[in-house]
C-alpha positions, 0 to 999 in steps of 0.5 A: 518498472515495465514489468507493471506495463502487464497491468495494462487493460486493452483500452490502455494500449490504444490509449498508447497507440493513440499516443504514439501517434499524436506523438510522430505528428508533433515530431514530424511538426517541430522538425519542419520549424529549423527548416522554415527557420532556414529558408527566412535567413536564406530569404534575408540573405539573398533578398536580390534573388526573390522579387518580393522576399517581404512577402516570402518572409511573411507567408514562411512565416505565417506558416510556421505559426501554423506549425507551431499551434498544431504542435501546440495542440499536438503536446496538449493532446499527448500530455492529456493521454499520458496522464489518463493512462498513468493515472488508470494505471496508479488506480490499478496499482492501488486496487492490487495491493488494497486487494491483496494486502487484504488476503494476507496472513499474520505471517504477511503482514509482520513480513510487511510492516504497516508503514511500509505498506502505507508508503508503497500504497502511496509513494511508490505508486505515486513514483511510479505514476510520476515517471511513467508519464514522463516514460510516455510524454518524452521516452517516445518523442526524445528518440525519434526525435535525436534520431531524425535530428542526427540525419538532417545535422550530417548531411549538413557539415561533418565537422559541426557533426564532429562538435555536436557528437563530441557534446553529446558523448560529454552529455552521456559520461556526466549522466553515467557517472551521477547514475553509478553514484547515486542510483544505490542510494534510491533503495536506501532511500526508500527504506528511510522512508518507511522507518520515518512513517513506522516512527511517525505512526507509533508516535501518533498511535501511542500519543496519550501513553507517551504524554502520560510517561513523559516520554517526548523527548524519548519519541523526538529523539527516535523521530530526529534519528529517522529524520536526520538518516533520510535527510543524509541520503537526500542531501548526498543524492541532491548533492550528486543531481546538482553537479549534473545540471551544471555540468549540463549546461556547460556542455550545451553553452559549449557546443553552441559557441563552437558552433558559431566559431566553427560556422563562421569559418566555414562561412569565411572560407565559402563552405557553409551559408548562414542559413545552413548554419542556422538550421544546423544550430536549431538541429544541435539543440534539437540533438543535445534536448533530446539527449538530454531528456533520455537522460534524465529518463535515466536519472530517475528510472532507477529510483522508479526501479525501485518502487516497482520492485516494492510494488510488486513484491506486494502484488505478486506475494501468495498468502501462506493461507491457502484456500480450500473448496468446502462449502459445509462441514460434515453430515450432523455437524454444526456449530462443533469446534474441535482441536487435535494435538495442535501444535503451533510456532510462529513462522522463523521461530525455533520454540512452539508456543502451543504444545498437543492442545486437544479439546472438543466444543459441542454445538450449545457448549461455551469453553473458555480458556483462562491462563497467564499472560503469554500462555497462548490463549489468544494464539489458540483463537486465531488458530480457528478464523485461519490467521495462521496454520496450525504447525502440527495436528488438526483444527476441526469445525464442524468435523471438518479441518479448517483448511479446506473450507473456502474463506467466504464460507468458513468465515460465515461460520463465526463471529468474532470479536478480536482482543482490541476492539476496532469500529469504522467510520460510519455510523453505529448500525453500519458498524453493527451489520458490517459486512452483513447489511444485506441481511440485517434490518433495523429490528435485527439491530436493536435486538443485538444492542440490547443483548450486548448492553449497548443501550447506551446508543438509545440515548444518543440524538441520532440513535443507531444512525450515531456517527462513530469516528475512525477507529471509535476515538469518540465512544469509551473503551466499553462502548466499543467492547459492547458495539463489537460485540454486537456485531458479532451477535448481529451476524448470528454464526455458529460459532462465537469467538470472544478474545478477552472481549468483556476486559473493558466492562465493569463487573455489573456489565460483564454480568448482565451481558453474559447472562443475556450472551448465555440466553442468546446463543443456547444453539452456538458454541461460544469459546471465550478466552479472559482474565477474569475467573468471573466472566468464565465460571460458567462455562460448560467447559474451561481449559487452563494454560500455562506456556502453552500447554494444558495444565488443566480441564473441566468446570470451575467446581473440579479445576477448583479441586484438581488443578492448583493453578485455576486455584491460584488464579481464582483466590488472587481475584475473588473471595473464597465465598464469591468462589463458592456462589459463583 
């Protein structure tokens, strides 16, 4: 865990010096309270040797008032510190792995799950947040704290010494042995955690496909199997923590009766005074409290042990997608999207999914791939904005291989319009110029909600300053198809990317956008990947796939003659006359 202690800024560090020292004046303060405590028993116990012992009284005890309220004002100062810097440092963590997790891959983020990332974003770091203030708050003061206790309590007595270094050794095995027992289960715990969030997420995302199959008591029974592991681990570890807090107590009640046993017969037998023993006692305790909250230190250090290792995997993970520093492509180049025996499997799979895909996009050109479910359409579109890396072979734009572009500067070149359509919280124009508002004004706005037949948004109240919920639960499947769309015509790239992006939209609609679409993007190139015959039969340029590979090459008229294939496709959707006519 104090591996993270390196996300320290310069102002925490003297945050923590300041705490330190705020932390020795609190110490230094409740030292002196046994011996104050000390001289009122000896005031009591000697009365005839002060001539006023009433007043001696009042005056050590009016200042040990004063002692106690600037200890008072000492904890309040170091708990007001501690939490300033464990929450900058929570912040930190947060900002690290959002930042991240941003930067990574497909091949990152299927080797984290969403639920796991969710969970280290929050528990984890929360954990961490959570010990660290108790690391600040007691891992100083418990030290210093033992150490001078120890000091004054062997110059007092050794064998009440012996008694309270006896306790101790007992307070240590019993910590230990809870330790060695529950500490292997704080990991396991952890990835409880992370498959009932996986469960719980799924069950929230995929509610309108359960309740349409009937499929509750499939989901309650996945999501009582998750609950019951986590809840077994728990129970085991909450079982182990409640032998130690028994046992605790045992051992402290202990010494302190054999204290007062002990202390009565050294005071019987004139070898110790009752003001001796009763700062002796206030020291032990002193010794046993400090002990003990070290130890509970321990207790939890190897839980937050845990989720800072989980943390930093996240941090410390290095993309796949390594950036380049090209800023433009080559000389006479725009807008070109070339493919050169591209062979592509995804990270720890044995078989290829792509197999030499070759192909070449001129700027103005659409090219459009069509095939079965699986046949790796979708796989070939991600090759282009770097989701992933091509296995073998070379992914051009504009002349250039995709890999040595900076990210910034590739992504400038497309617009991309993914397979599941997402929008943001916010309204309609902020979705629209997302990622562009600086660039984009109203007009530029309206003009791509027209294109992509979003007119719909002009008869809303609030037009383009319509709320979208998170996710656009609140528009149709269409709309959002339609509204994701024009982000990407709002963004006006070289190149458009639309992955089976028209599914959603009636024939009529489908038709209309992508005569506007063709008016629209004349300069771009346009790669279209769909099901449908009807959204792709003018293309410049369709390619036809079949498990990865390509079965076929040109316009509709000659795949119509020449690849059997786009024919089966083709009459199992249209008539032959709408074939013909297009």
């Amino acid at each position: 865990m104090f591996r993270l202690f390196k996300y320290f800024k310069k102002s925490d560090w003297l945050f923590t010096a300041l705490l330190v020292v705020v932390v020795a004046l609190q110490v230094n303060l409740d030292l002196m309270l046994p011996d104050l405590m000390g001289k009122i028993v000896g005031y009591i116990q000697y009365n005839a040797l002060y001539e006023e012992p009433l007043r001696e009284i009042l005056r050590t005890g009016g200042i040990m008032m004063l002692v106690v309220a600037g200890g008072f004002v000492c904890k309040l100062f170091s708990n007001l510190i501690a939490s300033h810097i464990t929450s900058k440092l929570a912040r930190t963590l947060r900002s690290k792995i959002f930042k991240n997790v941003n930067s990574f891959s497909m091949e990152e983020m299927e080797k984290f799950s969403t639920a796991s990332l969710i969970t280290r974003t929050t528990n984890d770091v929360m954990q961490i947040q959570q010990t660290m203030m108790m690391v600040l708050k007691f891992g100083i003061i418990a030290p210093v704290m033992a150490i001078s206790a120890v000091v004054r309590v062997i110059t007092s007595s050794l064998e009440l010494s012996l008694a309270t270094g006896v306790a101790v050794v007992a307070l240590l095995l019993i910590i230990m042995t809870v330790l060695l027992v529950a500490a292997p289960k704080f990991s396991v715990m952890q990835k409880k955690v992370d498959r009932l969030n996986g469960v719980t997420r799924e069950n929230l995302t995929g509610l309108r496909v359960v309740r349409a199959y009937n499929a509750e008591s499939y989901q309650t029974e996945k999501f009582r199997d998750a609950n019951e592991d986590l809840t077994r681990v728990n129970m085991f570890v909450n079982k182990v923590m409640c032998i130690m807090f028994p046992g605790m107590n045992l051992v402290m009640s202990g010494l302190m009766l054999t204290i007062y046993w002990l202390g009565a017969s050294l005071i019987n037998a004139g070898r110790l005074d009752y003001s001796t023993m009763a700062v002796f006692s206030q020291y032990s305790m002193q010794i046993l409290m400090s002990f003990l909250v070290l130890c509970m230190l321990l207790v939890i250090m190897p839980r937050a042990n845990v989720s800072a290792k989980r943390i930093r995997e996240v941090i410390e993970t290095q993309t796949s997608i390594k950036e380049g520093s090209r800023e433009e492509g080559a000389d006479g180049e725009k807008g070109t999207v070339e493919f050169k025996s591209v062979s592509f499997k995804y990270p720890d799979a044995e078989e290829y999914v792509l197999h030499d895909i070759s192909f070449k996009a001129e700027r103005g050109q659409t090219v459009a791939f069509i095939g079965s479910t699986g046949s790796g359409k979708s796989t070939i579109v991600n090759l282009l904005p770097r989701f992933y890396d091509a296995t073998e072979g070379q992914v051009l734009i504009d002349g250039v291989d995709v890999k040595e572009y900076r990210e910034k500067s590739l992504n400038e070149k497309l617009g991309y319009v993914p397979q599941k359509s997402l929008l943001f919280f916010g309204s309609v124009k902020d979705n629209v110029v997302y990622g562009s508002e600086d660039k984009i004004d109203d007009a530029k706005v309206e003009e791509a909600l027209k294109v992509a037949q979003a007119d719909f948004v002009f008869g809303l109240p609030e037009k383009t300053d319509y709320h979208i919920a998170q996710g656009g639960k609140n528009v149709s499947g269409g709309q959002r198809q339609r509204l994701s769309i024009a982000r990407a015509i709002a963004k006006n790239p070289e190149i458009y990317i639309f992955d089976d992006s028209f599914s959603a939209l009636d024939y009529k609609t489908d038709s209309a956008l992508r005569a506007a679409l063709k008016e629209y993007t004349r300069e771009a190139t346009s790669i279209i990947v769909a099901q449908r015959i009807g959204t792709i039969m003018d293309a410049d340029q369709i390619i036809v796939l079949e498990e990865g590979r390509i079965a076929g090459k040109g316009t509709h008229r000659e795949l119509m003659k020449d690849c059997p294939l786009y024919r089966e496709i083709a009459f199992s959707q249209l008539s032959e006359e709408e074939l013909e006519n297009g």
